[in-house]
N, CA, C and O of each residue as an XYZ file, in Angstrom:
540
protein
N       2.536    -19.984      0.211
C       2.307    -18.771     -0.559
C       2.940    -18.945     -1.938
O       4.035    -19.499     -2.039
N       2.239    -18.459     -3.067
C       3.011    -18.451     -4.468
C       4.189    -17.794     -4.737
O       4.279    -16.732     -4.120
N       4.966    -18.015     -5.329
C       6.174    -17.516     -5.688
C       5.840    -16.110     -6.199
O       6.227    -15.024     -5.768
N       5.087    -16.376     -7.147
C       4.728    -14.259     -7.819
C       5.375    -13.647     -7.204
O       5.860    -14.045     -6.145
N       5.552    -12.582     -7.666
C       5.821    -11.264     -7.225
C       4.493    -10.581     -7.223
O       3.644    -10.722     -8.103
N       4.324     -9.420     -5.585
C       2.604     -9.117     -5.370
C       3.526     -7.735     -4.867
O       4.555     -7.382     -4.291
N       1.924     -7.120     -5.779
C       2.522     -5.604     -5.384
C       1.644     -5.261     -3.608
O       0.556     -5.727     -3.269
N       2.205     -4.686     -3.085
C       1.743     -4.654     -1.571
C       1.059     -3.136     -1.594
O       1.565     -2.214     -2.233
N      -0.363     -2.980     -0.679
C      -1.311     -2.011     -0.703
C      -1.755     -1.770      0.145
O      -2.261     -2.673      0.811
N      -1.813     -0.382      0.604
C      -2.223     -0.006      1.817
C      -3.403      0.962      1.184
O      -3.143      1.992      0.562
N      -4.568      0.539      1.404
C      -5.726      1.380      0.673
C      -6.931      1.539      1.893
O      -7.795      0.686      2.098
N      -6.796      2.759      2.614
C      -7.966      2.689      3.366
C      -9.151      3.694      3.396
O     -10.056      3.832      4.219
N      -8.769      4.579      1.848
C      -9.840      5.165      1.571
C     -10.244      5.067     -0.309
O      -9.601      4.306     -1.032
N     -10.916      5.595     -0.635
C     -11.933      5.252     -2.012
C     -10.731      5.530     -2.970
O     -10.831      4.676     -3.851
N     -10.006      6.054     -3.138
C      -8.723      6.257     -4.111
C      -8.101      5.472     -4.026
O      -7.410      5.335     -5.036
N      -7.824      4.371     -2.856
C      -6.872      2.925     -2.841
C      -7.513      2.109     -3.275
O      -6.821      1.356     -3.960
N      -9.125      1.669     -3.225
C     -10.195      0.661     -3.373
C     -10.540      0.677     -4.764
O     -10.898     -0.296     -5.428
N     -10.348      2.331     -5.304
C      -9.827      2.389     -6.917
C      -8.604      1.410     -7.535
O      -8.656      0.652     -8.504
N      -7.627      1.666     -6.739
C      -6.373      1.199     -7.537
C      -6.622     -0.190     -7.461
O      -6.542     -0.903     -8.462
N      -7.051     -0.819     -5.841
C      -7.408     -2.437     -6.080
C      -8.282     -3.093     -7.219
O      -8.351     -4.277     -7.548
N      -8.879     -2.072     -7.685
C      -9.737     -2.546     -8.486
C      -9.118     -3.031    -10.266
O      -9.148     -3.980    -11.050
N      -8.542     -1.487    -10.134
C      -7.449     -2.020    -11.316
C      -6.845     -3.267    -11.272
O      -6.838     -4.321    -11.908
N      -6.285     -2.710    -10.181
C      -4.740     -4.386     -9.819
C      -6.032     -5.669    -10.293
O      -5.766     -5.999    -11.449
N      -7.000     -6.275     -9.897
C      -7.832     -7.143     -9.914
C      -8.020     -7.529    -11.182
O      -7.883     -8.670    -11.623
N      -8.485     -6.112    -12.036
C      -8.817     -5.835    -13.447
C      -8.099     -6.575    -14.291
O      -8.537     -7.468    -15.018
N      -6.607     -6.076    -14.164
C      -5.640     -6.409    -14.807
C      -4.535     -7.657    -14.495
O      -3.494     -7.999    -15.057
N      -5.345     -8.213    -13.214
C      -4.870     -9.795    -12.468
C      -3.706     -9.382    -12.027
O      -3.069    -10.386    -11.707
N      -2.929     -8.169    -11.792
C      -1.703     -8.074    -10.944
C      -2.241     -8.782     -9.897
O      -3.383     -8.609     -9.469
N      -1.010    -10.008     -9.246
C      -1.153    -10.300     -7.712
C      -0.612     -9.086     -6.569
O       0.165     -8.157     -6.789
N      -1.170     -9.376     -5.542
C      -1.550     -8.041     -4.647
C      -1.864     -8.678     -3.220
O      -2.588     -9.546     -2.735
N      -0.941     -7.784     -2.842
C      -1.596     -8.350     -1.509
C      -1.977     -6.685     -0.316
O      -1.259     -5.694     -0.185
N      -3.032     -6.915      0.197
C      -3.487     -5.612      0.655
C      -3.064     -5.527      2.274
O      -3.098     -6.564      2.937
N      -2.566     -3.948      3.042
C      -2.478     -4.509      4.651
C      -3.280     -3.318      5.105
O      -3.508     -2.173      4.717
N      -3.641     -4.203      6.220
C      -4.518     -3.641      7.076
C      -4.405     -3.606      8.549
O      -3.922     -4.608      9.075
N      -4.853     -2.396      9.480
C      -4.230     -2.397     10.501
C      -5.228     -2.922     11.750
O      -4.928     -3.264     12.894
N      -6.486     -2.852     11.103
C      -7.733     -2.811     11.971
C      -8.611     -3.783     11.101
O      -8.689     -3.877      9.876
N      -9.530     -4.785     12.538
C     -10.739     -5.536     11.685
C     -11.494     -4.788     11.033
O     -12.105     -5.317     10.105
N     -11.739     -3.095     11.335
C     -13.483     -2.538     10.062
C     -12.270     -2.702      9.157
O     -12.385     -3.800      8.610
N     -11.084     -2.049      8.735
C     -10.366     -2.160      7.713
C      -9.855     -3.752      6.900
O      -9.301     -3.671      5.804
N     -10.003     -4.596      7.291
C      -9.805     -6.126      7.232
C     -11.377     -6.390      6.506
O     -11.568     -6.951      5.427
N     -12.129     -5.980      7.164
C     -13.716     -6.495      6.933
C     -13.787     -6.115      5.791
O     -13.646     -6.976      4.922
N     -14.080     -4.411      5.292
C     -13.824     -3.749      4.322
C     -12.979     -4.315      2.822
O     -13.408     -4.411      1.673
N     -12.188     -4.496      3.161
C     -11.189     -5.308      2.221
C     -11.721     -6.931      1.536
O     -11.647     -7.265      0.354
N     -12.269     -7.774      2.721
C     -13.010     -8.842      2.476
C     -13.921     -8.593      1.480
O     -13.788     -9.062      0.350
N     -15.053     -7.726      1.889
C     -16.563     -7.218      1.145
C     -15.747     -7.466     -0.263
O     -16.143     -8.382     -0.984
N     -14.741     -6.760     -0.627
C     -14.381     -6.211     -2.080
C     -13.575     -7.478     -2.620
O     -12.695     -7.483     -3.481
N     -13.990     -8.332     -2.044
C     -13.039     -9.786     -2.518
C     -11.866    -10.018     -2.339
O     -11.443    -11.107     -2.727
N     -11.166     -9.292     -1.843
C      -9.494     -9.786     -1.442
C      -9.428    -11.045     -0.479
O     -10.131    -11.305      0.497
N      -8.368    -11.752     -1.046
C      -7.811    -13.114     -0.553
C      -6.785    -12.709     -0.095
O      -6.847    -13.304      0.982
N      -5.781    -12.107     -0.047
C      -4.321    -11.679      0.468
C      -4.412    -10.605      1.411
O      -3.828     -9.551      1.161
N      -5.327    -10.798      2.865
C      -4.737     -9.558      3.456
C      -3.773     -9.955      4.366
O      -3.711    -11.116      4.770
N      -2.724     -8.743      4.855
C      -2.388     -8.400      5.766
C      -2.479     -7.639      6.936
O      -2.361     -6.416      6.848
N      -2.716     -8.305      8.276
C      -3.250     -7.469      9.582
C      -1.899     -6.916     10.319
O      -1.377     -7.834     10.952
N      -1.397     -6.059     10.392
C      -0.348     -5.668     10.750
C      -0.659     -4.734     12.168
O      -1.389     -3.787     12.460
N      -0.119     -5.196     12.535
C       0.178     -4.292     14.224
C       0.633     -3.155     14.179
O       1.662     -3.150     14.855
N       0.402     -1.997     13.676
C       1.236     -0.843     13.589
C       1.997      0.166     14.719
O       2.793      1.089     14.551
N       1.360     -0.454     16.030
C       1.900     -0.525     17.297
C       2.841     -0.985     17.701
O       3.667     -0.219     18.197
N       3.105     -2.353     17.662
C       3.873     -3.239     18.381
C       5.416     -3.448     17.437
O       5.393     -4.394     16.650
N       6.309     -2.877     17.474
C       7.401     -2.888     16.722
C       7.995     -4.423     16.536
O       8.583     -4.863     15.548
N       7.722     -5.012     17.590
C       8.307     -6.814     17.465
C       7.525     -7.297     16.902
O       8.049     -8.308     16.434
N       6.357     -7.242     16.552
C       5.027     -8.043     15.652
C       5.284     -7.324     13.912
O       4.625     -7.482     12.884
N       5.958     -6.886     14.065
C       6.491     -6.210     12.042
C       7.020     -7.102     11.470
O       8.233     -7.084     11.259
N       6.143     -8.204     11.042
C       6.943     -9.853     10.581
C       7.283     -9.968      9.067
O       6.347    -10.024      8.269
N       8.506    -10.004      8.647
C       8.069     -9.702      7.274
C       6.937    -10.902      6.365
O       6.636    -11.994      6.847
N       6.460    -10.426      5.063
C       5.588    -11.540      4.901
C       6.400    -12.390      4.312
O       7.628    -12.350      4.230
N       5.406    -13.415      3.775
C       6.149    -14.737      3.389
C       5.986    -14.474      1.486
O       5.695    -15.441      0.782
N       6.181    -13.296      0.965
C       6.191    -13.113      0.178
C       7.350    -12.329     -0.931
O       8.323    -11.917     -0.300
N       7.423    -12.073     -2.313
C       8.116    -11.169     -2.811
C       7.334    -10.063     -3.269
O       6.496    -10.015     -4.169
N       7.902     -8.879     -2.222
C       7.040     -7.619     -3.098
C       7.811     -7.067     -4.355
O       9.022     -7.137     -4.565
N       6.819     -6.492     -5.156
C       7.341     -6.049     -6.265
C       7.456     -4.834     -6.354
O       8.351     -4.343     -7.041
N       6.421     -3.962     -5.561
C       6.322     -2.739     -5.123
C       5.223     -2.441     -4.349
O       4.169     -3.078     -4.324
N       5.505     -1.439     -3.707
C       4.622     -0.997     -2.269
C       3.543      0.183     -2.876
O       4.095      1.085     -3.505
N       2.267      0.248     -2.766
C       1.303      1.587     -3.158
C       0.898      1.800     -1.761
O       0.492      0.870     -1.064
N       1.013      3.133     -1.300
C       0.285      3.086     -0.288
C      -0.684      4.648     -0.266
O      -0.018      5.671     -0.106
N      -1.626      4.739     -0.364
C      -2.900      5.457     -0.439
C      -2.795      6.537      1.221
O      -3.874      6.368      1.790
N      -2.315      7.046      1.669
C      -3.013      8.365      2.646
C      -4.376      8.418      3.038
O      -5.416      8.538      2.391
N      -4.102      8.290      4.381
C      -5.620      8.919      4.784
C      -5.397      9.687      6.157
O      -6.166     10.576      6.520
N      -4.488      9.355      6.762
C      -3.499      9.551      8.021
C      -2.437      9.862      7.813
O      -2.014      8.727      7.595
N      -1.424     10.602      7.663
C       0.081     10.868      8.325
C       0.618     10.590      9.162
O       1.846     10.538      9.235
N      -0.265     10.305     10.128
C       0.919      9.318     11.627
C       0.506      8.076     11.031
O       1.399      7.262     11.269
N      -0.522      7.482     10.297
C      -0.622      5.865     10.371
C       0.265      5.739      8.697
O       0.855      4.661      8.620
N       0.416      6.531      7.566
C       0.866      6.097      6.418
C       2.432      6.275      6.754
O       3.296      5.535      6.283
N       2.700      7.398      7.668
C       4.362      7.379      8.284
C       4.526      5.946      9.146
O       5.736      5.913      9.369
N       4.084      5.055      9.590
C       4.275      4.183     10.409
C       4.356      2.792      9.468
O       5.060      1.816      9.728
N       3.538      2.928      8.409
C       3.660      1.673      6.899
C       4.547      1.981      6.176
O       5.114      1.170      5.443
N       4.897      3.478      6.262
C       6.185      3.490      5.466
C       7.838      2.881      5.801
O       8.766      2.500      5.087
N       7.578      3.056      7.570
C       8.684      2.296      8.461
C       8.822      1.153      8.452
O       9.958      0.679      8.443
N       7.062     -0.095      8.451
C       7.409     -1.293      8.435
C       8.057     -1.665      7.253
O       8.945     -2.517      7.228
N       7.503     -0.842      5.920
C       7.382     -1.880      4.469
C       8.573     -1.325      4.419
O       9.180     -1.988      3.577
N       9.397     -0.349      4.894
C      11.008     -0.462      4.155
C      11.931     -1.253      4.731
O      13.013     -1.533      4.214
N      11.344     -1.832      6.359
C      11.971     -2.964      6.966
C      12.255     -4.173      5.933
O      13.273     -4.858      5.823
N      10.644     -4.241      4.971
C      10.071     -5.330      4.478
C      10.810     -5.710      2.892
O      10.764     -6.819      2.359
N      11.477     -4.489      2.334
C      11.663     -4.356      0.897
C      12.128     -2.646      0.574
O      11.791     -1.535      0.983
N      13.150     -3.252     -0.463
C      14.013     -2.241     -0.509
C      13.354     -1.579     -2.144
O      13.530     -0.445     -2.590
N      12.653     -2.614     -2.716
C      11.643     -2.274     -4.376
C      11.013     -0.991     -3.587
O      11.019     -0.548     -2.439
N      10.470     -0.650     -4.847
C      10.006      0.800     -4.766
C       8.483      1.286     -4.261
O       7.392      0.919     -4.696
N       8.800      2.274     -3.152
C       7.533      2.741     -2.403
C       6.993      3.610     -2.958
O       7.822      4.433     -3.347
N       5.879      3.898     -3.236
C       4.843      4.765     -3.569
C       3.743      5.719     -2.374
O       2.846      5.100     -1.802
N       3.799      6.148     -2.297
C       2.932      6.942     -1.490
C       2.018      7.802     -2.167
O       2.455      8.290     -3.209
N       0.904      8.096     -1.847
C      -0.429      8.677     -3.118
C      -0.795      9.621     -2.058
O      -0.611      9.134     -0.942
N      -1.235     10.766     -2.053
C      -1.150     12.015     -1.026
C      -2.202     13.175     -2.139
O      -2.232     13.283     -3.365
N      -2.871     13.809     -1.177
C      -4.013     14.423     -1.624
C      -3.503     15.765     -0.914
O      -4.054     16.832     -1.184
N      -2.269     15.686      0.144
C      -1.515     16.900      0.247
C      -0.367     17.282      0.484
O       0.486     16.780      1.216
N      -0.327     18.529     -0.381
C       1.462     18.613     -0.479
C       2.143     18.656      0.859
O       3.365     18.507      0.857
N       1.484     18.851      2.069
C       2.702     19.067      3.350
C       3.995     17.684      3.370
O       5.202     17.692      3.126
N       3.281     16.874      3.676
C       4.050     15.753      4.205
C       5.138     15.111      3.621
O       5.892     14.306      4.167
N       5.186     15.705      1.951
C       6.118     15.308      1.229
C       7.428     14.677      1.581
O       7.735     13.503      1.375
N       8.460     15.985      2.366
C       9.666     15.504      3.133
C       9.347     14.378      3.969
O       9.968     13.317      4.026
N       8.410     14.679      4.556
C       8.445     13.669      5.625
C       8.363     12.083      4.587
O       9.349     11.386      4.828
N       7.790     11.701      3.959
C       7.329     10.562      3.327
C       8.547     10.619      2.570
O       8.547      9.390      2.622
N       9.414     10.838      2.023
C      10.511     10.698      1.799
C      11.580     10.276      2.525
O      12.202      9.218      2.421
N      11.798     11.491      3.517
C      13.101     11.493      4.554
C      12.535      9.450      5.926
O      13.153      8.785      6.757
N      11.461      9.402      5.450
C      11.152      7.939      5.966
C      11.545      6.698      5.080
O      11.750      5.579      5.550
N      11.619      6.996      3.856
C      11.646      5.953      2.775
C      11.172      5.813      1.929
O      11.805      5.004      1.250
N      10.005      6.261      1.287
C       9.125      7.054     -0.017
C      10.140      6.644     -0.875
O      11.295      6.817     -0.485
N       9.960      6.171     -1.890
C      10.920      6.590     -3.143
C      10.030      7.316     -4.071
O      10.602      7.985     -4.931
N       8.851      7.312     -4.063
C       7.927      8.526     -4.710
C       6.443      9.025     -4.056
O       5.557      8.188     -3.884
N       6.315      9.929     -3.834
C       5.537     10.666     -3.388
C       4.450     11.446     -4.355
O       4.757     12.540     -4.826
N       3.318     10.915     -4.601
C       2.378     11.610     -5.996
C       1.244     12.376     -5.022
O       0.474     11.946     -4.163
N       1.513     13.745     -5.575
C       0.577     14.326     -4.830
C      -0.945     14.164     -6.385
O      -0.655     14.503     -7.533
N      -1.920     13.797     -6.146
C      -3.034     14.029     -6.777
C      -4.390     14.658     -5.944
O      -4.548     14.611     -4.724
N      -5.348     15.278     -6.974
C      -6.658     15.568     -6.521
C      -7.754     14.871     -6.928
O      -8.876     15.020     -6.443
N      -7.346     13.789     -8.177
C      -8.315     12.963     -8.695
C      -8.221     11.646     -7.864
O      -7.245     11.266     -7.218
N      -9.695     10.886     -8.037
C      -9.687     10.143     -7.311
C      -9.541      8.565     -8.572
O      -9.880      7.486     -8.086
N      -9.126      8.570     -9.846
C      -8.815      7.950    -10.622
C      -7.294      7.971    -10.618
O      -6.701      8.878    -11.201
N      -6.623      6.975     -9.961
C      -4.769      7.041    -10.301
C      -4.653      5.566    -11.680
O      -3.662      4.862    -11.486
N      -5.543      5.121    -12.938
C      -4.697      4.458    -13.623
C      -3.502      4.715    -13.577
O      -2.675      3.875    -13.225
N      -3.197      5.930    -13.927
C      -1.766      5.933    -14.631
C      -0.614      5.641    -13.568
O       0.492      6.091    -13.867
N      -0.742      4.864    -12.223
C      -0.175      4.304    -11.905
C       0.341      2.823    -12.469
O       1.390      2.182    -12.540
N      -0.346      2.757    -12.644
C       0.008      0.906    -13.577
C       0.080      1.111    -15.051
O      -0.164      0.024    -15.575
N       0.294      1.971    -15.899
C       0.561      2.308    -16.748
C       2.257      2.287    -17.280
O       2.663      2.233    -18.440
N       2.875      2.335    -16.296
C       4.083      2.229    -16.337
C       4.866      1.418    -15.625
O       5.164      1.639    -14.451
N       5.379      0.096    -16.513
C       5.732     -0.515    -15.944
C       5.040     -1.787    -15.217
O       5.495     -2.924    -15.343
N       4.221     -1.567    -14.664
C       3.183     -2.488    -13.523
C       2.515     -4.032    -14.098
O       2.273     -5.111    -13.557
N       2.373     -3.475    -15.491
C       2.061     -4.692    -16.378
C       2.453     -5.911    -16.428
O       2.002     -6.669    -17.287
């Protein structure tokens, strides 16, 4: 694996497949995880070389990767499955988690797990995530 630093992505609906697109755009290395083959497959179609298949079940299979993250994005689509990526990736890296949320409940929770930021939006355009900093 390359030395880089890769920002790590959990994108399993059209607002994460946005942000990959940026990251691509702008050649950030990236590496995307996934918990399921349609979600693996999905990810392929759109050209990714870096996935990760993660067991979100099996607590002894949470391997860290063979990589340096630089920071974690992780996109909502679930609350029991984005609370369960928030547990592995803070096993994984102590750099800064992102969580992208389309609703305000879960806030505490995505925090009091390890969140270091929590963006609630309604647009399905997040540039201004990589706007700061990400470059």
């Amino acid at each position: 694996m390359d030395s880089r630093e890769h920002v790590l992505v959990y994108a399993p609906n059209g607002i994460g497949e946005n942000f990959i697109k940026q990251l691509q755009a702008k050649q950030i290395p990236f590496a995307v995880m996934v918990n399921s083959k349609v979600q693996q497959r999905r990810m392929e179609q759109l050209g990714i070389k870096l996935i990760l298949r993660v067991n979100t079940k099996d607590h002894s299979k949470w391997v860290i990767p063979e990589m340096t993250i630089r920071a974690v994005y992780m996109f909502e689509n679930s609350v029991t499955l984005c609370c369960r990526f928030i547990q592995i990736c803070r096993q994984w890296t102590l750099r800064p988690l992102f969580v992208v949320t389309k609703s305000v409940n879960p806030r505490l929770i995505y925090k009091a797990l390890g969140a270091d930021y929590v963006i609630y939006t309604n647009r399905d355009q997040v540039s201004f995530l990589l706007e700061e900093g990400e470059e």
